[in-house]
C-alpha positions as CSV (number, residue, x, y, z in Angstrom):
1,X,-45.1,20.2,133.1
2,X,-47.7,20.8,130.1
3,X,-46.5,19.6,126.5
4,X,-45.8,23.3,125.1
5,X,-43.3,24.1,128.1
6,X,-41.4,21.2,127.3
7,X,-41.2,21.6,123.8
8,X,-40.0,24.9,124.1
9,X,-37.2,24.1,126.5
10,X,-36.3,20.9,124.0
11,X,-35.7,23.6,121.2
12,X,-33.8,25.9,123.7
13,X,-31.3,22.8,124.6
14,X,-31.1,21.3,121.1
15,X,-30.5,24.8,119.5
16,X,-28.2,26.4,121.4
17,X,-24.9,25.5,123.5
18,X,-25.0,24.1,126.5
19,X,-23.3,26.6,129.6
20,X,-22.6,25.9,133.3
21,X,-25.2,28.4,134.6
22,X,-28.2,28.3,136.6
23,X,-30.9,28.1,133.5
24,X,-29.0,25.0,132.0
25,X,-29.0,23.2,135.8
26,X,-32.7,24.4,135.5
27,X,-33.9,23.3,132.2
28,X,-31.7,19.6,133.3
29,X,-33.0,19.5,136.7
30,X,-36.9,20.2,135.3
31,X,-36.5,17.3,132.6
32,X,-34.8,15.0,135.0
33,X,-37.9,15.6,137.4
34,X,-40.1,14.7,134.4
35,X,-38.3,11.7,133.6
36,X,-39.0,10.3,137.3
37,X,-43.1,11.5,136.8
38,X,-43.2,9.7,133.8
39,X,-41.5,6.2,135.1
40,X,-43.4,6.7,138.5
41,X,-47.1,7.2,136.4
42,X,-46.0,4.4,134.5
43,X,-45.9,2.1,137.5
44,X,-48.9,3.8,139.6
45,X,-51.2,3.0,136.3
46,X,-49.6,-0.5,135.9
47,X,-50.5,-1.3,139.6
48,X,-54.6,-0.9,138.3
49,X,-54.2,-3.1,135.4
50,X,-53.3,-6.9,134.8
51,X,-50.7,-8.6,133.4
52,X,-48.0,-6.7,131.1
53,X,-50.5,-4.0,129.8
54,X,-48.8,-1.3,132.0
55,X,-45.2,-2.6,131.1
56,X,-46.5,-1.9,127.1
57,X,-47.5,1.4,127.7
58,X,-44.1,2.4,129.0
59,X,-42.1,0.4,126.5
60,X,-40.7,2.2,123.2
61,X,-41.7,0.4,119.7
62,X,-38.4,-0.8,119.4
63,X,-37.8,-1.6,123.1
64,X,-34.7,-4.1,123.8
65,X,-34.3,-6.4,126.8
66,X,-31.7,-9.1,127.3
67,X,-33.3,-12.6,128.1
68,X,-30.9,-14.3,130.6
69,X,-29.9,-18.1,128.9
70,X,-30.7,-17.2,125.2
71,X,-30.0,-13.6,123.5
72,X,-31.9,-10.2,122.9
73,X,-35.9,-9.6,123.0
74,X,-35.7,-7.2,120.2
75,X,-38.9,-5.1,119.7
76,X,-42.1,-4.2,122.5
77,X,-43.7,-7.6,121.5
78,X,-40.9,-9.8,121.3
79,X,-40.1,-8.3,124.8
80,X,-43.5,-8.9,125.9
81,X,-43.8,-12.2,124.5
82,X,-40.4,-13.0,126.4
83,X,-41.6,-11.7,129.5
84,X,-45.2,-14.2,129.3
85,X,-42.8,-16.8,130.6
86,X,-42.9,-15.4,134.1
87,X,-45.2,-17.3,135.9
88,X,-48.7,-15.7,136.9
89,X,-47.8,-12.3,135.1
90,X,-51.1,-12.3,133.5
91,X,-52.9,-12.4,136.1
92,X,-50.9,-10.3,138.2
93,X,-50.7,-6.2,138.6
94,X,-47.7,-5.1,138.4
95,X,-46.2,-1.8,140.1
96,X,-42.9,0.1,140.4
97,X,-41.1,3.2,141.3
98,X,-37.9,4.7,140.7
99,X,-34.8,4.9,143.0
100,X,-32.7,7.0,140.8
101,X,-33.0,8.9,137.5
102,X,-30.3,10.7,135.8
103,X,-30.2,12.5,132.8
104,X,-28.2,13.9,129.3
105,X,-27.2,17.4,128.9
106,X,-29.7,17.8,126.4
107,X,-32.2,15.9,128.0
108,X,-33.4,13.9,125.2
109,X,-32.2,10.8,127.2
110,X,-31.8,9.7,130.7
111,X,-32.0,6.3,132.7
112,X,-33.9,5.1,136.2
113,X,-33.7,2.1,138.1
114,X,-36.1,1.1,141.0
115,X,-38.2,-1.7,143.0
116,X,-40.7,-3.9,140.8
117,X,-43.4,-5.7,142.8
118,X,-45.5,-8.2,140.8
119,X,-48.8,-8.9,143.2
120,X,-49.8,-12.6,142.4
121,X,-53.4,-13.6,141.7
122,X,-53.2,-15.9,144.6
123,X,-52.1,-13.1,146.8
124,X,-48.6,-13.6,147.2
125,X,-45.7,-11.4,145.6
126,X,-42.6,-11.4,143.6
127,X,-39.8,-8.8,144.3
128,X,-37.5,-7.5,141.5
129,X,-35.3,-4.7,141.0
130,X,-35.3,-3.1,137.4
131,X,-32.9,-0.7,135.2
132,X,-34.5,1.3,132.4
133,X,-33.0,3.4,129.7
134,X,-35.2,6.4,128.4
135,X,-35.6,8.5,124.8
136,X,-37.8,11.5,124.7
137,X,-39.6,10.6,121.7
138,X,-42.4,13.1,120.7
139,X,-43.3,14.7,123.8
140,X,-43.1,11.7,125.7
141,X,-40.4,9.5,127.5
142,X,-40.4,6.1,126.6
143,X,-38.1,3.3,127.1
144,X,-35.6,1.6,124.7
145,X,-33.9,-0.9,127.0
146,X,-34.6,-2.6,130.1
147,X,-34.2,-5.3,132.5
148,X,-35.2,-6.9,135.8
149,X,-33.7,-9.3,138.2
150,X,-35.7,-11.3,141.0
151,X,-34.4,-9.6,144.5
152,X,-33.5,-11.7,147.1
153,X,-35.7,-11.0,150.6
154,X,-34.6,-8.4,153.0
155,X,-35.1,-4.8,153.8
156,X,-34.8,-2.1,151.3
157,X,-34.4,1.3,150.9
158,X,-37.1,2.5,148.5
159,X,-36.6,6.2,149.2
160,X,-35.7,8.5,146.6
161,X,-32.2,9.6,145.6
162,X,-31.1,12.4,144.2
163,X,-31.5,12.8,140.4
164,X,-27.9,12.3,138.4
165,X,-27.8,15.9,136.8
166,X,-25.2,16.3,133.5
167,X,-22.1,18.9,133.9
168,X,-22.2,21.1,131.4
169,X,-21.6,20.2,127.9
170,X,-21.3,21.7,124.4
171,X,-24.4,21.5,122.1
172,X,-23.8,17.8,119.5
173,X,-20.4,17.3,121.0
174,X,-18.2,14.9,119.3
175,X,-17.1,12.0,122.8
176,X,-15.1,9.2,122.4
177,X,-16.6,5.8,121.4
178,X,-18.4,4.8,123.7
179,X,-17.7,1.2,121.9
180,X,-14.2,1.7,122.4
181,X,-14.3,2.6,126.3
182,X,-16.4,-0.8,126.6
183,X,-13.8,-2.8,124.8
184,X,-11.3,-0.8,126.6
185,X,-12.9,-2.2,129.7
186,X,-13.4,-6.1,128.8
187,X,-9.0,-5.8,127.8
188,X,-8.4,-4.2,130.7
189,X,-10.3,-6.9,132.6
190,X,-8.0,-9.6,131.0
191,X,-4.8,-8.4,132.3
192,X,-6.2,-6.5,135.8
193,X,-8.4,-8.6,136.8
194,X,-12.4,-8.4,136.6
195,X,-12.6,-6.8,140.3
196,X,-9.7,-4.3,139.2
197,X,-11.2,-3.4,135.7
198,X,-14.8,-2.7,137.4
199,X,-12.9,-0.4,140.7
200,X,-11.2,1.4,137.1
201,X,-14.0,2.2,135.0
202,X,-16.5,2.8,137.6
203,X,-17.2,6.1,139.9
204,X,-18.5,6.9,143.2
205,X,-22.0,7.3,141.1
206,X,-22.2,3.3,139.9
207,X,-24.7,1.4,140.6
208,X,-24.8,-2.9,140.0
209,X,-28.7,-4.2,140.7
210,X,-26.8,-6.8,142.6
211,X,-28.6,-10.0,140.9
212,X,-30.9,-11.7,142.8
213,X,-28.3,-12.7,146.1
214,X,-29.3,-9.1,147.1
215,X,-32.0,-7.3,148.4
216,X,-31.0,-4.0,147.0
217,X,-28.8,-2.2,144.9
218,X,-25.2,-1.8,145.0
219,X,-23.0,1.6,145.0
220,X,-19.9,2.7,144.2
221,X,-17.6,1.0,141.8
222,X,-15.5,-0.3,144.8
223,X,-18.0,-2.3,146.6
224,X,-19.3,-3.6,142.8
225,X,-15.4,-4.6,142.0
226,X,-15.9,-6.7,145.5
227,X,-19.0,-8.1,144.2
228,X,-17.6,-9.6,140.7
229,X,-14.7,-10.3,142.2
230,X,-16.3,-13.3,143.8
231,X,-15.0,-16.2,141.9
232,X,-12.5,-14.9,140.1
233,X,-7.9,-15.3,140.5
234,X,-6.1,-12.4,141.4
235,X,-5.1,-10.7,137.9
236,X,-6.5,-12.0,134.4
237,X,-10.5,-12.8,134.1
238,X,-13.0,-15.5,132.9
239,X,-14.3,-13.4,130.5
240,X,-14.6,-11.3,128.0
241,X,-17.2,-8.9,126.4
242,X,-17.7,-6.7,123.4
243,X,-20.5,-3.5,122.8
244,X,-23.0,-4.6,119.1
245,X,-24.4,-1.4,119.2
246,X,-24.7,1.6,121.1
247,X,-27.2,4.6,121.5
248,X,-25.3,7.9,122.5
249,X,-27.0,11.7,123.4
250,X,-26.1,14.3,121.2
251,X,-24.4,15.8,124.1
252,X,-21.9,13.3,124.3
253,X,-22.1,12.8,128.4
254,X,-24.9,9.5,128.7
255,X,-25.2,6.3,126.5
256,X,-25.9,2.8,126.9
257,X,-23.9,-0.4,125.1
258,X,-25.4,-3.5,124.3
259,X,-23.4,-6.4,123.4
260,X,-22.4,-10.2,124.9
261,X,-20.3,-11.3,127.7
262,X,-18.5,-14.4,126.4
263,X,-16.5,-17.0,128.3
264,X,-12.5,-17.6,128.0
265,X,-12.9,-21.1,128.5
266,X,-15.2,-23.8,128.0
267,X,-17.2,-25.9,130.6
268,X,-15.1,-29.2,131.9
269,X,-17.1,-31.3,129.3
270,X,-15.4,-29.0,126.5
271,X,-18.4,-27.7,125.0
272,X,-18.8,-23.7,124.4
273,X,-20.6,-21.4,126.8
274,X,-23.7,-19.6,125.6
275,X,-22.6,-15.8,125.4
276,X,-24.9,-13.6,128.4
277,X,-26.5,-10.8,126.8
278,X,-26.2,-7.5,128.3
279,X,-26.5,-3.3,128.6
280,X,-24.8,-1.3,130.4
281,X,-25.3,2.5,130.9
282,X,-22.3,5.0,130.7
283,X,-21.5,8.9,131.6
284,X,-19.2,11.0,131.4
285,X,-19.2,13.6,134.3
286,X,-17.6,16.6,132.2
287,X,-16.4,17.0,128.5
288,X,-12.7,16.3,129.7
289,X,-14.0,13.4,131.2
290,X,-13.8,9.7,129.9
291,X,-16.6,7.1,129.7
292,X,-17.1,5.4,133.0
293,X,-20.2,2.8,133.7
294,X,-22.8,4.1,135.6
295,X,-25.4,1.6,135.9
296,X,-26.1,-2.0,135.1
C-alpha cells in the first residue's frame, strides 16, 4: 500500500468514529495486512545483513526490551547493546516472520509474534520465538517493545494465522486502566491462585511464547493457566507483579504494560529475589469488554 493511501485512511480513522460496518473491518483488515508486510520485510532484509543491523532498522528510537536477570534495555542502543551479549550475533544473519498480528481500532498500534532464526557464522543455528509491539509512527510501523526467548527443538508450525481484527470502537474512547486490570490480575493471583488468575484474565485468543521448554507457542488462556501452574499450591501465588507504565490506543481496545514480577518470599538463604522484568499485551474485544491479556 503506497504512503498517500495510508495517510489518508489514518485521517479517515483518527477523524471520525469508528462503526461496525464493512469500511471500518476494511480500513482494520488493510492496516493489519500492512503491519504483517512491514514485520515480514523487516526479517527478509535482516536475513541479507549481519549482526543486529536488521533488528535496528525495525526498532523504534525509544524501543524497550526486558533483559531477563537485570531490568529494562531502555532505548534502540541500550537494546542493541544488551542484545551484543548473545553469542555470535555479529557474525550471524538474522531472519524472522510473523505468526500472528493483531491490531487497534484505529490502527495506529498493533502487535506480532513469530519464529526468529539466528544462522551462525560457523553454520549452525539458534531458534527463538519473539513478541513485538508496534506504533505507526510517520508512515511507518516501528517497534516500541519486544522480546525473544530461545525455543526448545521440535516441530513447529510456522504458518500463518489469522490477523486479530478490533471490534468496533468509538473514536479516543475513554477504557479502564489498563494499570488497574494488571494489578487487578497480580491480587487476584494472590488469593486464586496463579493458574486460576491466568484461566480469568485470559481468552480463547491468548497466547504465552512458552519460554524455552517449548518449541512453539501456547494458546488459550486455559492451557497457559496449566503452564504457570507448574510449581505453584492450589490457591494463593509466589508472586506478585505491578504495571510502571503503560502505552494505550486512542481507541481504547489494545495496550501493552510494562512493569516487574516480584517474589513473595525470599530464597532459603534469606536474601531478596531480583524482580523479572516484563510486558504484556492487552485487548479488549468490544467497548463493554474488560482488559484481558492477549499476548506475552
Amino acid at each position: 500500500m503506497h504512503s498517500i493511501g495510508i495517510a489518508v485512511i489514518a485521517a479517515l480513522m483518527m477523524s471520525c468514529p469508528l462503526r461496525a460496518s464493512a469500511d471500518t473491518e476494511l480500513l482494520t483488515s488493510q492496516r493489519a495486512d500492512e503491519l504483517r508486510a512491514a514485520d515480514q520485510a523487516f526479517g527478509t532484509a535482516s536475513a541479507k545483513l549481519e549482526g543486529r543491523a536488521g533488528l535496528k532498522a525495525a526498532f523504534a528510537k525509544d524501543v524497550i526490551m526486558p533483559v531477563p536477570g537485570k531490568s529494562f534495555a531502555n532505548g534502540r542502543e541500550e537494546v542493541l547493546s544488551a542484545l551484543k551479549a548473545n553469542s555470535g550475533i555479529d557474525a550471524a544473519h538474522i531472519e524472522w516472520a510473523p505468526v500472528r498480528v493483531g491490531i487497534s481500532a484505529d490502527a495506529s498500534q498493533g502487535f506480532s509474534f513469530g519464529f526468529m532464526d539466528q544462522h551462525q557464522a560457523d553454520g549452525t543455528s539458534l531458534g527463538f520465538k519473539y513478541l513485538a509491539y508496534w506504533q505507526h509512527q510517520g508512515n511507518a510501523w516501528k517497534i516500541v517493545a519486544w522480546k525473544r526467548v530461545k525455543r526448545a527443538y521440535g516441530k513447529i508450525d510456522r504458518r500463518a494465522m489469522p490477523a486479530l481484527l478490533p471490534g468496533s470502537f468509538p473514536a479516543q474512547a475513554t477504557p479502564p486502566a489498563l494499570e488497574a486490570a494488571e494489578q487487578a490480575f497480580s491480587d487476584e493471583a494472590q488469593t486464586l491462585g496463579l493458574g486460576p488468575a491466568f484461566a480469568k484474565f485470559g481468552s480463547a485468543e491468548s497466547m504465552n511464547l512458552g519460554g524455552s521448554g517449548n518449541a512453539g507457542f501456547v494458546f488459550g488462556a486455559k492451557a497457559i493457566a496449566q503452564l504457570v501452574s507448574a510449581g505453584q499450591a492450589d490457591g494463593g501465588s509466589t508472586l506478585n507483579w505491578s504495571a510502571d507504565r503503560v502505552i494505550v490506543a486512542a481507541s481504547g481496545d489494545l495496550g501493552i504494560s510494562i512493569g516487574r514480577i516480584r517474589f513473595n518470599a525470599p530464597v532459603a538463604d534469606g536474601s531478596d529475589r531480583r524482580p523479572i522484568p516484563f510486558f504484556t499485551i492487552w485487548r479488549r474485544a468490544a467497548a463493554d469488554q474488560p482488559w484481558r491479556y492477549v499476548a506475552e
